[in-house]
Structures are given as C-alpha cells and as structure tokens.
N, C-alpha and C positions, 0 to 999 in steps of 0.2 A: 378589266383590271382585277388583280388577285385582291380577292381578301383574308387570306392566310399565308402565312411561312412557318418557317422551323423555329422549335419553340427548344429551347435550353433544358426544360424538363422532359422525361424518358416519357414516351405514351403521349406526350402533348402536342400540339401545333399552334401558332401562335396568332391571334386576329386583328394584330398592331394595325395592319396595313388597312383594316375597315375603322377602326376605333381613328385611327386620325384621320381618316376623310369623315366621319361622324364630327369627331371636333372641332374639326375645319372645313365647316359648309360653304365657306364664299366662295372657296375654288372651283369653278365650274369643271375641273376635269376630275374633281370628288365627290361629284354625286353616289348617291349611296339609294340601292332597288331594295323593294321587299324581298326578292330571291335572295340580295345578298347577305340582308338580316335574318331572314327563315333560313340560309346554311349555316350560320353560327350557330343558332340555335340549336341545329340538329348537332351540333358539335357537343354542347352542353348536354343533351341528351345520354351522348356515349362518352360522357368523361374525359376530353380531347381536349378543356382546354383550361384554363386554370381558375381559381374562384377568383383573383382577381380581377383576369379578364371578365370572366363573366359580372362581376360586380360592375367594373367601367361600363362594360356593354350595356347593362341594364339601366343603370346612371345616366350615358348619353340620350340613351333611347328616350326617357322620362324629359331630361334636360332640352330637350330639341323638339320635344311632340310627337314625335316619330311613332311613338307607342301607342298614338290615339289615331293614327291613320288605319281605313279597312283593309287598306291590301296585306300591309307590316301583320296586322291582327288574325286574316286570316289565313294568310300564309305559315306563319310560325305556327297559329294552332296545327297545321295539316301536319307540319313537322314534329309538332308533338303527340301527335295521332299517329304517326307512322312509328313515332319508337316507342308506343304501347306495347302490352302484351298482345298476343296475335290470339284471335277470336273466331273458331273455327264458325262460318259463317252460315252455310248449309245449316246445320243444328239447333242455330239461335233461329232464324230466320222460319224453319219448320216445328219451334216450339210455340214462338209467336204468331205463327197462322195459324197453327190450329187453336190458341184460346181466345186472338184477338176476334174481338166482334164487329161488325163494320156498322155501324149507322150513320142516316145523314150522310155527309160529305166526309164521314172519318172512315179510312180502311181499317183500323184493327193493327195500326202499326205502336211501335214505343213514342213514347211524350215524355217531355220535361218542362220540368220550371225552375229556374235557378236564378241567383242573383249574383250581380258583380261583386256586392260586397261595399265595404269603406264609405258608406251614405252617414258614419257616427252617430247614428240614431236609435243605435242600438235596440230595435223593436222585438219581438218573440220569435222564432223561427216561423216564418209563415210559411217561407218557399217549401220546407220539408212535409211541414203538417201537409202543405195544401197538396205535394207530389201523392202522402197516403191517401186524402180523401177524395183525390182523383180517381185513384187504380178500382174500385169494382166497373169503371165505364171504361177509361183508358187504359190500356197497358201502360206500364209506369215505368221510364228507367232513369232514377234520380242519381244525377252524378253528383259528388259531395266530397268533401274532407273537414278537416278538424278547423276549429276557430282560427282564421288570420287577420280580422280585424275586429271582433265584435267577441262578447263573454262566452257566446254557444255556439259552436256551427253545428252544422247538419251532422256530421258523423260524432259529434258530444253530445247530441243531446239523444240521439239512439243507442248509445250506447249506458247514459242514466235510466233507460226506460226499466221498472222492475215491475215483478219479482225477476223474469228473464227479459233481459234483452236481445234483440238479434246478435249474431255472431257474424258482423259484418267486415269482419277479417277473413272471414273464411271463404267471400264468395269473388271469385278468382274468372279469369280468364277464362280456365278449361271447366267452370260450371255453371257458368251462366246461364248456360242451356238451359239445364237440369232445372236450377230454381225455376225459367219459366213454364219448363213445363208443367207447374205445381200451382203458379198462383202468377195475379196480375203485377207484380211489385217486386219490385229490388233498389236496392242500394249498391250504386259503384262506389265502394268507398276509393277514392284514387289513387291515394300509394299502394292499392292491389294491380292497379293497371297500367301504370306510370313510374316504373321502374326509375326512369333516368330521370326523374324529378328530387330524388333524393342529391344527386351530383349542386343543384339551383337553389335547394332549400337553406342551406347555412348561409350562402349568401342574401336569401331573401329574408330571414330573420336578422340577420347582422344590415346589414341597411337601414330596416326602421319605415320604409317608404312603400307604398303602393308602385309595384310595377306591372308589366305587360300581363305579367302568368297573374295577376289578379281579371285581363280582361280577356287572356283563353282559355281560362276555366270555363265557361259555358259553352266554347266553342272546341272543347277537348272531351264532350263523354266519348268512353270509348266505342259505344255501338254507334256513333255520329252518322254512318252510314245505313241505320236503321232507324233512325229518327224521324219519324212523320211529322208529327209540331211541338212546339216548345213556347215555353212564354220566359222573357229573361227581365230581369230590372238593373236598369244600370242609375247609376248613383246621381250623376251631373246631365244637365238638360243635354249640354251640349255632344254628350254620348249619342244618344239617341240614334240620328241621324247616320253617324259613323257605323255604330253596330249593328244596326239593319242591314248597311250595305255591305260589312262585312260578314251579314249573315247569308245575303246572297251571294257573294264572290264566294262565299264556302260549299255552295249551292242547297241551302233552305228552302223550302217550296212553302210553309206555313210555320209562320212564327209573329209574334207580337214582342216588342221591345217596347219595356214601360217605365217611368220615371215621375213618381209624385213632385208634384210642385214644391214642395219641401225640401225636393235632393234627394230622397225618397227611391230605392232599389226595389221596390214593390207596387201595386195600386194602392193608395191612396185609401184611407180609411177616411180622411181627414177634410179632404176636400178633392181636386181636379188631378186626374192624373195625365202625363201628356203620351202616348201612344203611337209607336210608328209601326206598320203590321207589313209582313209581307204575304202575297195571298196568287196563290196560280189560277189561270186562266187556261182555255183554249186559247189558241191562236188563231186569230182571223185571216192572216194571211200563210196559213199553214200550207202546205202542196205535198203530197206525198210526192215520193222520190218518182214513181213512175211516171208524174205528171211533169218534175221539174229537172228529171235528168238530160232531157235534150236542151234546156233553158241556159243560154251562158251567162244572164240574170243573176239566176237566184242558185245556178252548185254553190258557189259560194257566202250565200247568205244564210250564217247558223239560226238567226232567229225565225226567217222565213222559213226555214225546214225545220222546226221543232214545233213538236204536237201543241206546247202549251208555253204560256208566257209566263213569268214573275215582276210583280207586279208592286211597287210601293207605295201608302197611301198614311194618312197622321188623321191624328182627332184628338178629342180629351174625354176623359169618360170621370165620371161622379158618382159614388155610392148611390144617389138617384138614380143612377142608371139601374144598376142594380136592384133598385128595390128595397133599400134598407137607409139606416139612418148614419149622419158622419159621426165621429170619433175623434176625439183629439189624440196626436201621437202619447200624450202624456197616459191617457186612459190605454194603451198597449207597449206599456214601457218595457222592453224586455232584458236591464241589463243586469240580469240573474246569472246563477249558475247551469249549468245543463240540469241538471238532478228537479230543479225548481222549474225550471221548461217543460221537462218529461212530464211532470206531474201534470200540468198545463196543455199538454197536449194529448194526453192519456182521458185525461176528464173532458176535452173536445170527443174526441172517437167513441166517450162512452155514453156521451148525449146527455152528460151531466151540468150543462151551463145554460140559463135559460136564451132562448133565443134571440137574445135583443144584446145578448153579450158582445164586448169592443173586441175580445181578441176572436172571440168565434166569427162575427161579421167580417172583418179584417181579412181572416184566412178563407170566408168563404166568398168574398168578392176575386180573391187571386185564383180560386180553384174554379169559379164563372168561368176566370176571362180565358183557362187554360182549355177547359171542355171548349169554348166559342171557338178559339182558335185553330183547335182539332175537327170542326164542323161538326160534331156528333149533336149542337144544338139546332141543326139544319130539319132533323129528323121531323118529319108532320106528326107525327105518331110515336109513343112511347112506348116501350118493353119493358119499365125495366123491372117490373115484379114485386116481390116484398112489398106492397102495401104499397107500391107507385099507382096514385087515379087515372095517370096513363093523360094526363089533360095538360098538353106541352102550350107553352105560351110564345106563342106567336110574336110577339111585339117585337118591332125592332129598334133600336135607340144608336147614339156614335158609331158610323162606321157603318150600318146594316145589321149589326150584331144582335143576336137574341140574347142579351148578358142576363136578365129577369129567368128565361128559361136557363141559362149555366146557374144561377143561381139557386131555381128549383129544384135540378138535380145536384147540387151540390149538398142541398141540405137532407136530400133523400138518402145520399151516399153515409153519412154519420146517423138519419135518424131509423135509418133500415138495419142498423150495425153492420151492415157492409164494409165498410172504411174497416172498424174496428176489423172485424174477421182477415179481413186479406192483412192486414198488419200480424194480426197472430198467425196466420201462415207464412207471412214470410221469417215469420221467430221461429219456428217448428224447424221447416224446411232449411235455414240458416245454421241450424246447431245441429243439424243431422250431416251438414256436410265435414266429409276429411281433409 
C-alpha cells in the first residue's frame, strides 16, 4: 500500500495516505511497518514534504507509541544516517588505527556517551565532560547539539569554554580525518552533519513536545559505522529495554543503556541505576562455511554462520559499585547557563575540586561505566604512564564489570592532565581548521 501521492505544493509529495492509516489503526488493512515510517522520514530529510505534514507525522507517531518501538527507532535513525554528510571512510578509519590503542577487550576504535535528554532534572552536562575525560584511553567521538530540553547542551556549553573555546563549527564532514589524526577527541556538532535536519527543526521547536529525533539522536552519530562502544541514558525505565534492542537491530556489538531510578538519563549519583548492556560473544555453534556448505541445515541459518553472537543482559549498579559515595541529585543541580557549566567543567579537567566532589564523582562514575563497556578495563596490566602505579583492580561487581577499575582510570585521566590536554588539543586543532 502506497504511502505517498501528489502533493499540491511544487517539489513536494504528499503522506496523507500513511498519516491516516496511523490515525486509523483498527483497520486491519492500515497497518503501518517501520520501513514505511523510516521512508517519510527520508522524505523530511530532502525537503519533499511539508512542515505540516511532518508535524502530523511526528504527533501520530508520539500519539500512538509508535515512536517508542526499536524497529520505528532504528530504522529512521539509518535514514537519517544516510542523508548525512558523506564521510570519506578509508581516511577516518586510517587516522583512527593509527592513534587508537587497543587494550583488554577494546580495539582502538571511536566511543560515545550520550543521553536522550528530557529526564527534567536538569543536572551538569556529565555526558560531555565524561566523553572529554574518556578520550586519553578511548578514541572519543561525541555526537551533540545545542540545548533541546535542558539549560546547556553539549555543544553550549563548549562553546562558553574560555579564554578559547573549540571551533566546533568548523569541524565538517570533509575534516574529520584531519582532527583525528592530531588527537583522541572531537565533537560532531550535528547540524555540521545533518544537513536535512534543519527542514524538522521548526517543526520540532513549534510543537513543544519530545519526539522521535529526541530518541535518534544517539542512534544518528555520523561515524555510527565506526563506533566500537557507546554508553547511552534514556530518561524513563521503560526505555530501557526498547533501546537496547534497537541498539542491536542497528547492529551495536558493545553498548550499555542506562536509566537512574529517578528517570535519570545518566548513572545514578544518587542511588541504583537500572542497566541493560549489550556485549558480543563467539558463537558456539559457529561452522565456518567450508564445513556448513554441503549442510542443507544450517546455508540458511544467519546466526549458525556468524563468528560471534550479541547478546542482552540487565542488572543495577550503585556508586558502591564504584567505589565512592551517593549524592543527592540536588548536590549536582545543573540548571545554569553554559558559561556557569564551562567553568565547572574546566575546574573538573584541571584537577581543581577535591576528590570527594558530587559533580566530579557523578561524571566519573559515567566515564567508569563508558571505559567497562569498551573492555579496555579487561586489561590485567596497565600502560598508561603519567604517574599510573600500573596496579589495575581486579574486582568485579553488576554484571562482571570491573567498574572500581573504570573508575581508577577515570580519575587518572583528569589527575594526569590528560583529559585536560586532549581538550586543548582538540581547541588548537578546531581553530586551525578552514
């Protein structure tokens, strides 16, 4: 069944024909598939179809749940992935081997940490800081934009940072390389990469409401196909579960999707965070082809011929976990301006808050759980130099995780000035570009 026709406006096409089987779900011959809501989208993309439309669209989709289902989630992300800017791939992928370093269970690829947003609890930008004080161990590539539900986002409050701040306009499609080849760290600011987001933006300002592009934004950085692990915070418990799977239908191989008991888009300073991880295996019943091509079994079974599985598992993890003490959300209250953030986060990187600090512990519990999830806390043995005793902590707690060790190295990354440094190089390297 079609879901578009001719649209009265010159350059448009019209998606009546899906918008009322959306509004009309009893009919069983109006079923409505994620492909057919991921090809509007791509519509919206290339400016094909009109802001009303797209407002109804975004309205049903909310109105109906549609928009909390994994396939709807990651389907459209892909489609919003495909009408990015194009990223010559060879180049990135040959910047990032040569500086990424592999430890443990981590190859040396990009990582992120992001949140959905709209938790109203307006807390400090953890996700951001904690992306910086990740990058001297992981390759960092923090995808981000300006505030759409809270006083700072990620790309406000880098851009308060002084005397100079990065020039995070400038770092584009065609130089993404370039920065990595200079240092662990960037910033995709996303209307550098997401051109046809500008066509969804008025509408999603003029609404007022959380919609879908609030839950594929994590599942939109542009290097998504260069993504080894990520850690994401969705706002409601009931997320959880959803965005795992549609972290897998996107095909994730390591990632942790986390939500404080509070509603909470981050871990938990506070108290229990609830945690759903996805984590690859070998595959036990693996066959390579030579053994399974005379088999009329298994040609056809994708999972019996794939090297390795993925795998979904949940737990709760506790700043006990960690190693440190809880926080009340009120002791990390972050509903400042960027300029008041920066400052706050500047004084983090520069190892100027004593160690028992609510917003420092906060940010370095999220940056634990990002290194765990990356495996690099697998490592028996430590490298990392700068005054590291090299004495990794073994212990494991929720899950299997060495979170105690993510947290050792987390605070090594700030008290080594590491953090700080790779932030000042990605400032240097940012304002050098044309």
């Amino acid at each position: 069944m079609s879901t578009i026709e001719k649209s009265n406006e010159p350059d448009k096409v019209s998606i009546s024909p899906l918008l009322k089987r959306l509004a009309y779900p009893a009919d069983p011959g109006f079923q409505v598939s994620a492909d057919d809501i991921a090809s509007a989208f791509a519509l919206i993309f290339e400016d094909r179809i009109s802001l009303f439309q797209t407002a109804a669209l975004l309205t049903l989709l909310h109105s109906t749940g549609k928009d909390k289902q994994a396939d709807v989630i990651a389907k459209c992300s892909h489609r919003m992935r495909e009408a990015a800017s194009t990223i010559e791939k060879a180049s990135l992928e040959k910047a990032v081997k040569l500086r990424g370093r592999a430890e443990g269970n981590y190859n040396g690829g990009l990582c992120d940490i992001v949140g959905t947003g709209g938790d109203s609890h307006s807390t400090f930008n953890i996700s951001t800081t904690s992306s910086i004080v990740a990058s001297p161990l992981l390759m960092t590539a923090k995808h981000g934009n300006r505030a759409q539900t809270s006083f700072s986002g990620s790309a406000d409050v880098l851009k308060a940072i002084v005397p100079i701040a990065p020039n995070i306009d400038a770092v584009t499609a065609d130089n993404i390389a370039q920065v990595y080849a200079e240092t662990n760290y960037s910033f995709l600011f996303a209307p550098n990469f997401h051109p046809g987001m500008r066509y969804a933006n008025p509408v999603r300002r003029g609404l007022g409401l959380r919609t879908i592009f609030n839950l594929m934004g994590p599942l939109a950085n542009p290097v998504e196909w260069a993504i080894e692990a990520r850690v994401v915070g969705v706002a409601y418990q009931s997320l959880g579960p959803v965005f795992v799977d549609a972290l897998k239908q996107a095909g994730a191989k390591k990632a942790l999707v986390v939500c404080g008991e509070e509603d909470l888009d981050e871990i938990s300073c506070a108290g229990y965070t609830n945690c759903w991880r996805l984590t690859e295996h070998p595959n036990p019943n693996y066959k390579p082809s030579s053994e399974s091509s005379g088999s009329a079994d298994s040609s056809g079974d994708d999972e019996q011929n794939s090297r390795t599985i993925v795998e979904v598992d949940s737990f709760k993890l506790h700043p006990s976990d960690f190693g440190v003490s809880t926080h009340s959300l009120s002791e990390v209250f972050g509903r400042k301006m960027p300029e008041d953030n920066a400052k706050k986060l500047m004084s983090i990187l520069r190892n100027e808050l004593p160690r028992d600090d609510p917003i420092l512990e906060f940010v370095l519990i999220n940056v634990a759980a990002l290194l765990v999830t990356s495996g690099i806390c697998e490592a028996d043995t430590s490298n990392m130099g700068f005054g590291d005793d090299g004495k990794v902590i073994t212990e494991r707690g929720p899950g299997g995780g060495r979170w105690k060790e993510g947290l050792r190295r987390a605070r090594w990354a700030i008290e080594s000035g590491q953090a700080l440094q790779s932030l000042e190089k990605f400032i240097e390297i940012s304002n050098k570009l044309q």
